[in-house]
SETIVO-480329 format. One line per field, with one value per residue: residue number from 1; z, y, x of N, C-alpha, C in turn. Coordinates in Angstrom, 3 decimals. Each point is the difference from the previous one (the first is absolute). Layout:
REM residues N
zado: [NUM, ...]
nzz: [Z, ...]
nyy: [Y, ...]
nxx: [X, ...]
cazz: [Z, ...]
cayy: [Y, ...]
caxx: [X, ...]
czz: [Z, ...]
cyy: [Y, ...]
cxx: [X, ...]
END
This chain:
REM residues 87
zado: [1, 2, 3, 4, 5, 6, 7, 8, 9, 10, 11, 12, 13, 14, 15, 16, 17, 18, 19, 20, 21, 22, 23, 24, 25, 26, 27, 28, 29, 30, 31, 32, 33, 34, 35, 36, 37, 38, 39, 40, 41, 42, 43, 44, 45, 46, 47, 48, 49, 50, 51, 52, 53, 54, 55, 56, 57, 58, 59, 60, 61, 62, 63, 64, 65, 66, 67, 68, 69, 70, 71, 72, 73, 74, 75, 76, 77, 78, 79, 80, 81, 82, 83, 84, 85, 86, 87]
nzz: [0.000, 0.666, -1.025, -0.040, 1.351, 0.414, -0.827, 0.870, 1.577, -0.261, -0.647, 1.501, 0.750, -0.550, 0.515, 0.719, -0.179, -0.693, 0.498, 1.092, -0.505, -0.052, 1.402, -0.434, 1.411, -0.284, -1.527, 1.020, 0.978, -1.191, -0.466, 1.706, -0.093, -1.021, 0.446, -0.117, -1.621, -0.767, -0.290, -1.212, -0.499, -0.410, 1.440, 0.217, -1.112, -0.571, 1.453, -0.328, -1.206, 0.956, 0.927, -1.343, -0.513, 0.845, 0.333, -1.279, 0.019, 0.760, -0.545, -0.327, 1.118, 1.167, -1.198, -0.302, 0.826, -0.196, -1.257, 0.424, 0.597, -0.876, -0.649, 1.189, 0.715, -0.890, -0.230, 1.322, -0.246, -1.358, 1.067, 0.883, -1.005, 0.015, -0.396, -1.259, 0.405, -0.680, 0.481]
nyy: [-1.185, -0.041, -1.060, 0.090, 0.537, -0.408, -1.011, -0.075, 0.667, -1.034, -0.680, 0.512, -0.355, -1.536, -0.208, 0.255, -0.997, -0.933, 0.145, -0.038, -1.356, -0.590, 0.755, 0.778, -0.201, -1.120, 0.646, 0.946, -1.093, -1.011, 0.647, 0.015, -1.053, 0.669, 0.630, 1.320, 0.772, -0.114, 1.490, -0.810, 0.975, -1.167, -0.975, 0.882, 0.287, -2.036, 0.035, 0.889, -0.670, -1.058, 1.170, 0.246, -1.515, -0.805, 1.103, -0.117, -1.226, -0.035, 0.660, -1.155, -0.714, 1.013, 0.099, -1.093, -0.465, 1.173, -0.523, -1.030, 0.900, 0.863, -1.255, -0.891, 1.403, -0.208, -1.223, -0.160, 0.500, -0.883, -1.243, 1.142, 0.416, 1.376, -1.047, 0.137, 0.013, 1.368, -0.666]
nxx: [0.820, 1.277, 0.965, -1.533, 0.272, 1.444, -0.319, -1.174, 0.763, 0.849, -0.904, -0.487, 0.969, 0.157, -1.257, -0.288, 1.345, -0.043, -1.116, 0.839, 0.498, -0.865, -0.246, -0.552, -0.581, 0.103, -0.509, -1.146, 0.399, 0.202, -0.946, -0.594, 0.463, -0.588, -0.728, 0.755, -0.665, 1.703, -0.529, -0.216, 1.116, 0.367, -0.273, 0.463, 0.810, -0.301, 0.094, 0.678, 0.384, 0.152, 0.923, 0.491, -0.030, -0.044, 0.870, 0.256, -0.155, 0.084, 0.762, 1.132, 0.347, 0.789, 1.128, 0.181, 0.660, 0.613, 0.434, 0.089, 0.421, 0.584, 0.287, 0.081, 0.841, 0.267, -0.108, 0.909, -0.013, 0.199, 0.087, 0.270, -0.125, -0.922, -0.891, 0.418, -1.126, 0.163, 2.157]
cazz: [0.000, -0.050, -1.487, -1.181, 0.140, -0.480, -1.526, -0.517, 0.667, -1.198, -0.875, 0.003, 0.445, -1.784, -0.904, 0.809, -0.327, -1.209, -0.377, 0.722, -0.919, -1.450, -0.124, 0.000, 0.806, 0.345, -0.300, 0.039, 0.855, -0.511, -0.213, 0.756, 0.416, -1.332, 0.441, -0.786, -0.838, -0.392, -1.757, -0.453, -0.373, -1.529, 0.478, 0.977, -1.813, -0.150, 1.320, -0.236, -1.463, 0.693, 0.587, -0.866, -0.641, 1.481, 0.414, -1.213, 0.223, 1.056, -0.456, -1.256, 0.153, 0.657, -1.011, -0.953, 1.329, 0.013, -1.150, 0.004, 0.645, -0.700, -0.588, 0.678, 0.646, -1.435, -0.178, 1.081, -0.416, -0.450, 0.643, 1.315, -0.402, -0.066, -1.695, -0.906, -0.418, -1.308, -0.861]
cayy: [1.185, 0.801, 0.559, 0.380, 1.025, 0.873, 0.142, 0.882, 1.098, 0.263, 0.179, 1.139, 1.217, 0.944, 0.748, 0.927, 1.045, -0.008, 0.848, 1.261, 0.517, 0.905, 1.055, 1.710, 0.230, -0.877, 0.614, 1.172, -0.215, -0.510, 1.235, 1.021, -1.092, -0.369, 1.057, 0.262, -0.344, 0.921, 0.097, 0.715, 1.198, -0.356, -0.346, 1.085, 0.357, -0.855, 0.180, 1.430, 0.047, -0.485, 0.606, 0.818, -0.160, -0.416, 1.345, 0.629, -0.542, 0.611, 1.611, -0.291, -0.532, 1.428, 0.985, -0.964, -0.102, 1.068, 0.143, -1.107, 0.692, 1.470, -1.218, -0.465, 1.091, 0.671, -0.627, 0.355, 1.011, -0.257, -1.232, 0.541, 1.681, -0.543, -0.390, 0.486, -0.793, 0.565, -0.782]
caxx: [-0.820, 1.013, 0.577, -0.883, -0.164, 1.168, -0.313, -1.191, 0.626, 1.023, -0.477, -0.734, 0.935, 0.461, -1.743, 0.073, 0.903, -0.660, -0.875, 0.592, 1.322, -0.910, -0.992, 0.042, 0.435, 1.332, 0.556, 0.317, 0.205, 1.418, 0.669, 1.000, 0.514, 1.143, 0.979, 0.023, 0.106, 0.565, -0.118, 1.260, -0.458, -0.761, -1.341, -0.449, -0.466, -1.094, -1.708, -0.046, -0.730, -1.318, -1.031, -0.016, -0.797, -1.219, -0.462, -0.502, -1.065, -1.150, -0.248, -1.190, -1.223, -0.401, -0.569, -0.915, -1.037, -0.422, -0.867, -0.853, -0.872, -0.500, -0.845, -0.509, -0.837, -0.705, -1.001, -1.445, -0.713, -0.961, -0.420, -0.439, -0.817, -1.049, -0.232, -0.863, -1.176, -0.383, -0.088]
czz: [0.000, -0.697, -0.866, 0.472, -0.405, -1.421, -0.428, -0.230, -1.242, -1.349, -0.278, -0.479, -1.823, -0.670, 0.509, -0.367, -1.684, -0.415, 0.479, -1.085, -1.259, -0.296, 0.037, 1.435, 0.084, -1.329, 0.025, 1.395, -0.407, -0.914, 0.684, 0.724, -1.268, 0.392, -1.078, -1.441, -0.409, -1.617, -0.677, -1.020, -1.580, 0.230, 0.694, -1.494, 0.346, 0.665, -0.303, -1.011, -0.008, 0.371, -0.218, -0.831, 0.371, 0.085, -1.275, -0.081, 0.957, -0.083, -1.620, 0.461, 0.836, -1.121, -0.612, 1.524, 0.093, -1.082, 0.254, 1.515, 0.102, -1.220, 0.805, 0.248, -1.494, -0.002, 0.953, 0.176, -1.498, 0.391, 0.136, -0.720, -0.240, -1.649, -0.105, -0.090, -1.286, -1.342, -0.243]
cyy: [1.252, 0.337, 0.179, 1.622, 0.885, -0.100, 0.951, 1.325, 0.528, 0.567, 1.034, 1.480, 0.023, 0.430, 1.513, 1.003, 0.397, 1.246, 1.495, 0.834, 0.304, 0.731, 1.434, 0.227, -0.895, 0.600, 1.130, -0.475, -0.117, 1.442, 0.855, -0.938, 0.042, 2.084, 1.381, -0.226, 0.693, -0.149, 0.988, 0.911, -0.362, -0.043, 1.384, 0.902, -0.303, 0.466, 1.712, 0.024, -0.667, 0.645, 1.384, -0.065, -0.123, 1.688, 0.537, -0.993, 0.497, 1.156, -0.106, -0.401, 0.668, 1.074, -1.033, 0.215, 1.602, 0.316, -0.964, 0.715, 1.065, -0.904, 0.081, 0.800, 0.828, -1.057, -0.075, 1.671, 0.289, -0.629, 1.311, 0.763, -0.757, -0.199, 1.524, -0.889, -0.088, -1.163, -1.333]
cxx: [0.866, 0.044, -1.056, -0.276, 0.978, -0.446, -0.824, 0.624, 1.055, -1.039, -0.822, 1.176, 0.614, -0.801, 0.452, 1.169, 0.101, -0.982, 0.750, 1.206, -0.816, -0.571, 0.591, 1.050, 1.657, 1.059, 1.281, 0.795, 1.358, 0.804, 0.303, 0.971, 1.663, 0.842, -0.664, 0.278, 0.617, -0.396, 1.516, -0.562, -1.158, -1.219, -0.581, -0.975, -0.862, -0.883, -0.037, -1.073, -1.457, -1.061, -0.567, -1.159, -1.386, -0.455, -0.548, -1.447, -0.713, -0.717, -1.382, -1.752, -0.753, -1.317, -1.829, -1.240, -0.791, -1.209, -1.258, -1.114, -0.646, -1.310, -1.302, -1.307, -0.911, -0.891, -0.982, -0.289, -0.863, -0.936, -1.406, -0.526, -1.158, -0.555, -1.239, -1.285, -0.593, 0.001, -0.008]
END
């Protein structure tokens, strides 16, 4: 009865650690565990130009989001006037 419990006990603890080393949290665990990340100056370009681009996008979709609501607000205000019955 002993040894089926240390078994169970063992088998639980590699489920267990298993799901821990795979997840979001055991991740970010082994990455403050691996230290700082030194970038070198090529890669520093690369995430610069990244985020360059990411920032001109946003702006794009800032501006589209703006139009799509000056949109929005014109139609509900046709929505809202009142009809002509006449025709």
């Amino acid at each position: 009865m002993f040894v089926l419990s240390v078994v169970l006990v063992g088998a639980l603890v590699v489920v267990l650690a298993a799901i821990l080393v795979d997840s979001p949290l055991g991740r970010s665990w082994a990455r403050r565990l691996e230290g700082p990340v030194d970038l070198t100056a090529t890669e520093l370009r690369d995430l610069q130009r990244k985020v360059d681009v990411l920032e001109g996008e946003l702006d794009d979709l800032r501006r589209t989001l703006g139009g799509m609501r000056e949109e929005v607000q014109f139609v509900n205000r046709l929505l809202e006037a009142p009809r002509n019955k006449d025709t």
